[in-house]
N, C-alpha and C positions, 0 to 999 in steps of 0.2 A: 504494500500500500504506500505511495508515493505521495506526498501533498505538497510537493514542492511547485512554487508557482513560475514559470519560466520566464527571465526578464525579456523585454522587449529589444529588440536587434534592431541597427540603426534604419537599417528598413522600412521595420514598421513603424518606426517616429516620424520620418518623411514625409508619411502618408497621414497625418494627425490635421495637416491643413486644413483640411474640403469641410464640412457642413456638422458639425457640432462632433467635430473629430469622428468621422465614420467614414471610410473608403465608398467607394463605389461598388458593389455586391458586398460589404463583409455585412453579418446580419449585425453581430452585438458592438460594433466599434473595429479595434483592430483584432481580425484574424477570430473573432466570438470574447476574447479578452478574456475578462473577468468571468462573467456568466459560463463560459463555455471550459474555464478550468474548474470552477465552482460546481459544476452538471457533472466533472470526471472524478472531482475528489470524493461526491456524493456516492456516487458508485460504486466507487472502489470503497466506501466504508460500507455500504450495504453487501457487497463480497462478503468482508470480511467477515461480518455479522452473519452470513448467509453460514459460510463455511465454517466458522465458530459452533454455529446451531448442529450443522452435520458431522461434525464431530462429536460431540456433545449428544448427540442420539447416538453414534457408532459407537463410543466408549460406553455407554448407558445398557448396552444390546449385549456389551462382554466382545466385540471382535477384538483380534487379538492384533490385528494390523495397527490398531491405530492404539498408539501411546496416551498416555493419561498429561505427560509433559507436554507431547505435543496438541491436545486439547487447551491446557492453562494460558499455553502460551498463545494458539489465536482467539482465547478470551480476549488476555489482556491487550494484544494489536486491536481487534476491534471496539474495545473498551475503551481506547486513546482516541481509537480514530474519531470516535464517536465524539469524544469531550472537546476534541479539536473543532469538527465539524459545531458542536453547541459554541463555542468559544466564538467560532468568526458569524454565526448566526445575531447571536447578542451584540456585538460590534459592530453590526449592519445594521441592527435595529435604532443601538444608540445612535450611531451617526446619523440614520433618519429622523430619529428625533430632534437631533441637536439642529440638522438644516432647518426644520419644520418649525424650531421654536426660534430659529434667527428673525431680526427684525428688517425688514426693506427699507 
């Protein structure tokens, strides 16, 4: 599980000119931006969480394949991903709040 956000390339800052800094065909800004790492990080903690769970029935069942360690441990990946994924939710909320209580 990856949540590393990839910096922008001079490339894509180039192209930040045009109409409330969005290219011509990109849908979310540059390249989906924000939004469209935000939809990959969701994912891959729902993985996680998915794959957590199927362990977590296989060790529950007695197979002997899958480890007890190796259960714990994509508890706790998904158990992060998750607190991270709550962490930049609340962060997005405060900042809407804070714009929305700015004064014009």
């Amino acid at each position: 599980m990856d949540l590393r956000i990839n910096p922008l390339s001079s490339q894509a800052l180039s192209g930040l000119g045009g109409v409330a800094g969005k290219r011509p065909g990109a849908a979310g800004g540059v390249d989906g931006g924000f939004s469209e790492n935000f939809k990959s990080a969701l994912k891959s903690v729902s993985q996680a969480q998915n794959e957590a769970s199927r362990l977590q029935t296989q060790v529950q069942l007695g197979n002997p394949k899958v480890s007890l360690e190796e259960t714990m441990l994509a508890m706790q990946k998904s158990q992060i991903g998750f607190q991270a994924t709550l962490h930049v939710r609340n962060r997005m909320v405060q900042a809407y709040t804070d714009i929305m209580n700015m004064s014009v």
